[in-house]
N, C-alpha and C positions, 0 to 999 in steps of 0.2 A: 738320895731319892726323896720324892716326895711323898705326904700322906695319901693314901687312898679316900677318894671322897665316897662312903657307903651307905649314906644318909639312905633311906624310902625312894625319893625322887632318882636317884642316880642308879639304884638299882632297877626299879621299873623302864627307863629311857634303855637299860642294856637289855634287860627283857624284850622289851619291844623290839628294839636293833635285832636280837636272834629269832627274834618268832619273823618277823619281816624277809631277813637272809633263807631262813627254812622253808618259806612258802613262796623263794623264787620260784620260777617256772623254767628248768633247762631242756632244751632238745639234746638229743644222742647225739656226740660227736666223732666218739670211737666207741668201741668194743673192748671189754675188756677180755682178753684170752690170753694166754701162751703157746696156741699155735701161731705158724707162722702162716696168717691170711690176712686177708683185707677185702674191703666192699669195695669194690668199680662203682659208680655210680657217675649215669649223665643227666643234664635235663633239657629238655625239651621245649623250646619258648618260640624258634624262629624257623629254619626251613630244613628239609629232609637229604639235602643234598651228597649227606656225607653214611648216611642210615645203613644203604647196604656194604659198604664197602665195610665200614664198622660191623655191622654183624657176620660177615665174613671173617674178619680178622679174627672175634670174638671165638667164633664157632672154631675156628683150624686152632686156637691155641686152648680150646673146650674151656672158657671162661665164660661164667654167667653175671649178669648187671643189672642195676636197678638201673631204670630211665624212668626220670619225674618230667610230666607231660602237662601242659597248661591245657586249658580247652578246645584253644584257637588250632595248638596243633593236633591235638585229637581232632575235632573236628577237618580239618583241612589232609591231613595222613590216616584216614582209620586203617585203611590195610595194613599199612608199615606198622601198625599199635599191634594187631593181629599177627602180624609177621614174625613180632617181638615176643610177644608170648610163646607163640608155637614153637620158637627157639630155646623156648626155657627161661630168659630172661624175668624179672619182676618189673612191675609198671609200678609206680608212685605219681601223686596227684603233685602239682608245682601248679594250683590255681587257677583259677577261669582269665584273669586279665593282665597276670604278673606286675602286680601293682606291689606298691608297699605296704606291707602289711599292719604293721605297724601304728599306719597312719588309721586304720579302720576301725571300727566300732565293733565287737563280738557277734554282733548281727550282722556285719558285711561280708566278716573275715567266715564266717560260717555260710555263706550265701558262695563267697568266692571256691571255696571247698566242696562245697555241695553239688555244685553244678557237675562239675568235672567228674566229682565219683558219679553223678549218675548216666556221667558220657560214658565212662569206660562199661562198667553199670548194663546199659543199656544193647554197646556196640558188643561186649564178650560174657557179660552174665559176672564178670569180674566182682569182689566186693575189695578195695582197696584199704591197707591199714597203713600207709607212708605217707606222709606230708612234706614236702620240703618246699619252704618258706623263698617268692621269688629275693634275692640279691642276698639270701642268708637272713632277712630280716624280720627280727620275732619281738613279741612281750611276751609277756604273762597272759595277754587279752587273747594274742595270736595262738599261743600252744593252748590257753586253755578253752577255746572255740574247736580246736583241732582234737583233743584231747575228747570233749564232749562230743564228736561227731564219730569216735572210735579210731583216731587218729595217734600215731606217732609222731613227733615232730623228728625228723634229719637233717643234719647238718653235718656238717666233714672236718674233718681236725688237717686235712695236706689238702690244699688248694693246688691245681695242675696248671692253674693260672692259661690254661688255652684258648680264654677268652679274647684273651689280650692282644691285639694284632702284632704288637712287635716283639712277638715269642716266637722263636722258632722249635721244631720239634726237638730238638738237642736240648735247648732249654727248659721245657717243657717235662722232655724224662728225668733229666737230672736233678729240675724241682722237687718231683718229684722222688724219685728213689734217695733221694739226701733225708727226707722228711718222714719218710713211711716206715712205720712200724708195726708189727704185731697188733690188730683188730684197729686199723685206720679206716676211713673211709673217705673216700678219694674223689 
């Protein structure tokens, strides 16, 4: 092995390296518990078409979910938002444009959040504390505008990949239940 280099300089550049790593910014990906649960969670960006059939399903098997809601579809579904609460279910914000977030300035990404909490806000008296970031996609700028606005950021550690058009439901569970553990979020 070689010597350790400990001079001043080498030690400050590790310094900085750990103060840097510490002040990442992470969203919640799971839970950590030893029961055996998990978060449902859907979002909400395009059309309603599949809403009640899902909150049927939902209700007979008495399982409650978070649905992250962009603004387009608040605005364009407010009853189905209302329908969803009245079920029990949690609403979370998923942004005014489902843009990438990422790519925004602290003052966007706060502007795009904002809005939307004060659709829901507005349509149920709601005050919302979930954020989930459209395509999963976050900094430090994005959770810490979310963060400032009384926000959590979520994200999911088992993707159900249902997006995906050439998933069938077979595949879809099986992604799922292969992957899912104690405090996932799905």
């Amino acid at each position: 092995g070689g010597a350790v280099n400990t001079s001043p300089d080498s030690n400050a550049i590790f310094t900085n390296a750990t103060s840097l790593f510490r002040e990442k910014q992470l969203p919640v990906y799971c839970v950590k518990t030893d029961k055996k649960q998990i978060a449902l969670t859907f979002d909400g960006a395009w059309g309603n078409e599949d809403t009640s059939t899902l909150l049927d399903i939902l209700g007979r098997q008495e399982v409650t979910a978070t649905f992250f809601f962009t603004g387009g579809w608040i605005s364009k579904y407010p009853d189905d938002v209302k329908t969803i609460l009245a079920k029990g279910h949690e609403v979370g914000n998923h942004s005014e444009n489902h843009k990438q977030m990422s790519k925004l300035s602290k003052s966007q990404c706060k502007e795009e959040i904002q809005i939307v909490h004060d659709k829901i806000k507005e349509l149920t008296g709601l005050t919302m504390t979930v954020f989930r970031p459209p395509f999963g996609d976050y900094n430090d700028t994005v959770i810490q505008a979310a963060n400032e606005l009384g926000y959590h950021v979520i994200q999911w550690d088992v993707d159900s990949r249902d997006w995906k058009e050439e998933y069938t439901v077979d595949m879809i569970v099986k992604g799922v239940c292969d992957n899912v553990k104690s405090g996932s979020i799905v």
